[in-house]
N, C-alpha and C positions, 0 to 999 in steps of 0.2 A: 280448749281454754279460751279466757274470753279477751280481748284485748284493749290496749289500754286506752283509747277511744271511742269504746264500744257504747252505744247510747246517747252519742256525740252528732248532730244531725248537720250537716252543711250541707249549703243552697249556694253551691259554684254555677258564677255568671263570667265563668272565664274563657279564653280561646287561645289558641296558639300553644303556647309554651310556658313562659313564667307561671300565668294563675293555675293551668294545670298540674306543671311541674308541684306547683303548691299543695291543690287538692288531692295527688296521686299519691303523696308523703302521709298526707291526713286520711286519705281511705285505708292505706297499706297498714294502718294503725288503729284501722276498725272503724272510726268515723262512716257514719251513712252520711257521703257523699252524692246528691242530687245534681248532676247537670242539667242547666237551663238553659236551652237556645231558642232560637225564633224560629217559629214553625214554617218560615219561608223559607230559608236557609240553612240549619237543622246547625252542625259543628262543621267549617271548614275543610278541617283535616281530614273527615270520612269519607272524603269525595277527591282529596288532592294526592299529588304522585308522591311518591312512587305506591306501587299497591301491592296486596299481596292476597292471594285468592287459591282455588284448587290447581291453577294451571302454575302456582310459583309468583315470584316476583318479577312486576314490570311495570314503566312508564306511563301506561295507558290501561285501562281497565281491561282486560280480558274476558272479563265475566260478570255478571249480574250480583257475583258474590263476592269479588274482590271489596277490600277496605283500604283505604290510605294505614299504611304504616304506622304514623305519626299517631294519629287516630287510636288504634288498638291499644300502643301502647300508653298511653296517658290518660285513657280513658278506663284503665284496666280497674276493677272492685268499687267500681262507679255506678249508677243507674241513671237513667235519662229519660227527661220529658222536655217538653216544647210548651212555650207560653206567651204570647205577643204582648211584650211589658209594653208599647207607643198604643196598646189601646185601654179604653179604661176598666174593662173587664179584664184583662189581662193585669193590669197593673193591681189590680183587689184582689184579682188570686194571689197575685203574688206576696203582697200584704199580709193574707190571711195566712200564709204556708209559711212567712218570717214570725208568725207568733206563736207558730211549733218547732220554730230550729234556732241553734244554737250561733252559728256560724255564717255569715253571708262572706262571698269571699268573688269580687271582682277585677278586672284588668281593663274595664274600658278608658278611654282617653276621657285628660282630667276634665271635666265640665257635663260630662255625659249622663253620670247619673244624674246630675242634678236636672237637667232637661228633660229625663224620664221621673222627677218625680222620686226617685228611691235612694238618693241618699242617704247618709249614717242621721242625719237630722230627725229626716222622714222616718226611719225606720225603728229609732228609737222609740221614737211615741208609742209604737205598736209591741215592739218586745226593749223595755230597758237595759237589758242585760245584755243584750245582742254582741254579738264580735262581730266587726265590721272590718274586713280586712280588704286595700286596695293597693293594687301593685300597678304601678305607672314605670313607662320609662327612666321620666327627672324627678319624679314627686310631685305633692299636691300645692306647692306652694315653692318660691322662685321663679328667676328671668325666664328661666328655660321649661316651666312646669306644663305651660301648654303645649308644647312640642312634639309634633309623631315620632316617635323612635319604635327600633329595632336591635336586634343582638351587633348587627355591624353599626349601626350610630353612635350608641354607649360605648362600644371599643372605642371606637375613636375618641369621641366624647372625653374620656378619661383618661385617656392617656394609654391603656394599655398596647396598645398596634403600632405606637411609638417607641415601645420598650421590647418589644416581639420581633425577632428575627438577627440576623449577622449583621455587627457592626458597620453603618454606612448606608445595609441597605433599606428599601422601599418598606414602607410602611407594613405591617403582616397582624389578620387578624387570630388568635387564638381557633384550633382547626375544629372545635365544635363550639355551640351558642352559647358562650362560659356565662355571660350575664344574664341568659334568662334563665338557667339554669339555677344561677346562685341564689338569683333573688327570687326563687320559689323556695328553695331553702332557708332562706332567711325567713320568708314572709311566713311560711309553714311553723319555724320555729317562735313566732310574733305570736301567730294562733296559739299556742300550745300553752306559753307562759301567760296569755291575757285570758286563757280559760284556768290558769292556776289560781290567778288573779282573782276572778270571780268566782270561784271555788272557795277561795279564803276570805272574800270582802263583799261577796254576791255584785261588783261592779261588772260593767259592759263596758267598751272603750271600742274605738277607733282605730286603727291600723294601718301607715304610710306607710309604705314600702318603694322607694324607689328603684329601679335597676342600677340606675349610673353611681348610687349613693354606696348600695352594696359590694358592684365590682371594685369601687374607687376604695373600701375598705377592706378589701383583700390585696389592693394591689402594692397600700402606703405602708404596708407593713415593711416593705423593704425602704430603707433611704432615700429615695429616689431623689427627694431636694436636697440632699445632700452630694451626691455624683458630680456638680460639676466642683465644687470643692475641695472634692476626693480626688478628681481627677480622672474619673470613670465615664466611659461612654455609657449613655443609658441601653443602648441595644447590648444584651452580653451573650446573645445568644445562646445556649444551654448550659453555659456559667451560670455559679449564682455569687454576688457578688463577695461573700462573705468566707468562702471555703478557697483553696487552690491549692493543685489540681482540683477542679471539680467539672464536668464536660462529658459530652459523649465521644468514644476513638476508634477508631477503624480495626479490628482485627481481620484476619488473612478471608474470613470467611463469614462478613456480616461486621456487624458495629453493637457496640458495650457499651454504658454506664456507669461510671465510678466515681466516686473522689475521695479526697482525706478532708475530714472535719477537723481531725485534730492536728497536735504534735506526733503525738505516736500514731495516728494513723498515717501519716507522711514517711515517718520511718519505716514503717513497715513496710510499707509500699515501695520504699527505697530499695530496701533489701530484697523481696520480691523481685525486683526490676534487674539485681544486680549493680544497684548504682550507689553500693557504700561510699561509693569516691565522693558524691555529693553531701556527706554528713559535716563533712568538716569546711566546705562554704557558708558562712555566716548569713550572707545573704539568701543563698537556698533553705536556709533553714528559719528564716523567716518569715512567717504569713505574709503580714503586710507588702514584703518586697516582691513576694512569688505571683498575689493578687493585682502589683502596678504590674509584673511581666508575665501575664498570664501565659502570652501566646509560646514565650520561651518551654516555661514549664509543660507546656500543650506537645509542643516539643519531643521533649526529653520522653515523657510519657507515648506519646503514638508512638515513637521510636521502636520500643520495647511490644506493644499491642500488637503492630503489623507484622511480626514475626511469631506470633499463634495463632492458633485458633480461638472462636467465643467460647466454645465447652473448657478447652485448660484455662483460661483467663477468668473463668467465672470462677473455676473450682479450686485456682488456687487463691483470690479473693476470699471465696466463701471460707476458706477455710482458716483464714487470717484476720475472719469475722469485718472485713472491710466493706462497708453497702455499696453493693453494684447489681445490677440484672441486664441482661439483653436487653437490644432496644428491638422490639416484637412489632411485628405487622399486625393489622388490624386481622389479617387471618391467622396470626398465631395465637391473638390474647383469642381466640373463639375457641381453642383449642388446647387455651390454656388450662389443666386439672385441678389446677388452684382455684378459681374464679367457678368453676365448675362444683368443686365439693362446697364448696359457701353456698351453694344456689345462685349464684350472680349471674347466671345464663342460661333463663327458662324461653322456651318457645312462648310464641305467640297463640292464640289460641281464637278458632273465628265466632264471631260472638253468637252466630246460629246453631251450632252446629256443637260451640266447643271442641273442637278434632285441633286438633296442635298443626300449625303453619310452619311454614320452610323460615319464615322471618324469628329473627330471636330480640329476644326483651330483656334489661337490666330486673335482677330480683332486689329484693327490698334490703336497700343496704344496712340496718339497726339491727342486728343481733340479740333480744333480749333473752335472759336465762327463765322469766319467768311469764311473759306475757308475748306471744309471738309475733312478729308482723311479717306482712305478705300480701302477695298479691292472688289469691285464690279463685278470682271470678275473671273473664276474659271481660272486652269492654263490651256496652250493650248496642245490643241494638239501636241506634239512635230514636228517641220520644218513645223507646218501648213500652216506659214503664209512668209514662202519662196517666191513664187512666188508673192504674194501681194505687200512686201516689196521691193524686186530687181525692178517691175515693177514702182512704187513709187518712191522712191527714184533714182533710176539710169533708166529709162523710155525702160528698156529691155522688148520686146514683147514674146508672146506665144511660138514664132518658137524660139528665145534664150534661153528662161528659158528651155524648153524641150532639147536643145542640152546640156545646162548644167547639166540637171538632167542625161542624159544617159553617162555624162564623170563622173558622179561621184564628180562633184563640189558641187552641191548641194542635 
């Protein structure tokens, strides 16, 4: 079956994390997704730790066939070439191969392309219609828009690392790269709707995509200027401000998840507890008063958890229909049978070879009933597919590609 970006051509000029995070959403959904890196330096990650090869996983390269992790998995239904855009044969090929694709999609710091020459200005000329998608730390425009950032700067930045952790304490980033992460999601989701767009109006457009702009709008969902008003510290630790009980609690044998949303989820949970006696406090039977005395209710509640185990605590939850689960190590969710029948935990697979690796890889999280997505190719070889593409696309023969290759363009 064919899928629903299938004939969808993107020219990813991205590295690390966000821009690929981006591209890896847009291949998994059929797009012919081209990485371009510089033929001096090829993609960071295929060269950086931790690696993963025939001998297993390690710090240091082991083998001539090991790959950076990072690398395989972001690069996974992708194809790669090398093209030296700082020279001016490099930059006309690359010209020529934006007026066969549909998508250019970059992450360099803001001022960069313009220096190279390929900005969305430049590149209109050449295809109208183009998507032009650019994901920056701050954005293309603002105090802060020239600024180097990272996934630990925009935490800060934003305010999230100030809202992370037990009340009081030190500052705590989010324990994976939440902002680059997101804002490939977003900026992937930018592509998707601006190719709907030119679908229905045959226009091309432009693409900001900030990091700091994205996280900051998943974070303001909650109150947050509102808390000192409230009365709320902003660290709530695995509270969420709006529920109580809501928190994670210690049973005899590991630590749970639960809380009450409601009214009658409170009840319930009362009587589960054996704590009818508290129906008839006015004030416990309060949201508002239970959320100013959270640690009370925190209280009451461990009370009753430290005296089971996680299996009776979960099953008699589950079966009171109240939302709770273990809170799982990162070697349980790998073992988890849920995540597992989704397909959300495919091997890695090495790009020579294809043989499936000891390292594992998120599957493609969109479920569709009728158009599938996936991730079916492992990543490639780095600049493997150079010569394929130039030939394809720009109809350069043997004797070309080989001069190009010995000028160092590609």
């Amino acid at each position: 079956m064919r899928k629903i970006l299938d004939g969808i051509v993107v020219l990813d000029l991205t590295r690390f994390f966000s821009g690929p995070q981006c591209t890896l959403l847009l291949a998994g959904l059929g797009a012919e997704v081209i990485k371009i890196d510089d033929p001096r330096t090829i993609d960071p990650t295929a060269s950086a730790p931790p690696f993963v090869g025939p001998l297993g996983v390690s710090l240091h390269r082991q083998t001539e066939d090991d790959f950076g992790i990072a690398y395989l998995k972001r690069a996974r239904n992708k194809k790669s070439m090398t093209l030296d855009l700082k020279s001016a044969t490099g930059r006309e090929l690359f010209l020529a191969l934006v007026e066969k694709a549909d998508v250019v999609v970059e992450n360099f710091s803001v001022g960069v392309t313009d220096r190279l020459d390929i900005g969305y200005e430049v590149l209109r000329k050449r295809r109208p219609d183009l998507i032009y998608c650019s994901l920056t730390g701050y954005g293309s425009s603002g105090p802060a828009s020239s600024l180097k950032a990272y996934d630990l700067m925009i935490q800060a930045a934003t305010g999230l690392m100030s809202i992370t952790g037990v009340p009081g304490g030190a500052p705590v980033k989010a324990g994976s790269s939440l902002s680059d992460a997101v804002a490939g999601v977003f900026a992937a989701n930018g592509v998707i709707a601006a190719l709907l767009h030119r679908f229905r109006t045959g226009e091309g457009q432009a693409i900001d995509v900030s990091m700091a702009d994205c996280l900051f709008s998943l974070i303001l969902d909650e109150p947050l200027d509102c808390y000192p008003e409230l009365g709320l510290a902003y660290q709530q630790g695995n509270r969420i401000m709006r529920f109580s009980p809501f928190n994670t609690y210690p049973a005899r044998d590991g630590w749970v998840a639960f809380g009450a949303a409601t009214d009658s989820d409170w009840t319930k949970l009362l009587e589960i507890m054996g704590r009818e006696d508290l129906k008839t406090d006015s004030n416990i039977m309060q949201l508002g008063w239970r959320i100013k005395n959270n640690e009370y209710i925190d209280q009451i509640v461990s009370t009753w958890t430290r005296l089971n185990d996680k299996a009776e605590i979960l099953a008699t939850l589950e079966a009171a229909a109240l939302p709770c689960s273990p809170v799982r190590t990162i070697e349980d969710v790998m073992h988890w049978n849920h995540l597992r029948e989704r397909g959300m935990i495919t091997p890695l697979r090495h790009p020579a070879t294809g043989k499936e690796l000891c390292a594992q890889a998120p599957g493609f999280p969109i479920k569709f009933s009728q158009t599938p997505g996936g991730y079916e190719e492992p990543a490639p070889i780095p600049k493997a597919h150079s010569h394929e593409l130039l030939h394809r696309f720009l109809g350069l023969d043997q004797d070309g590609l080989d001069a190009l290759a010995r000028q160092g363009v590609i």
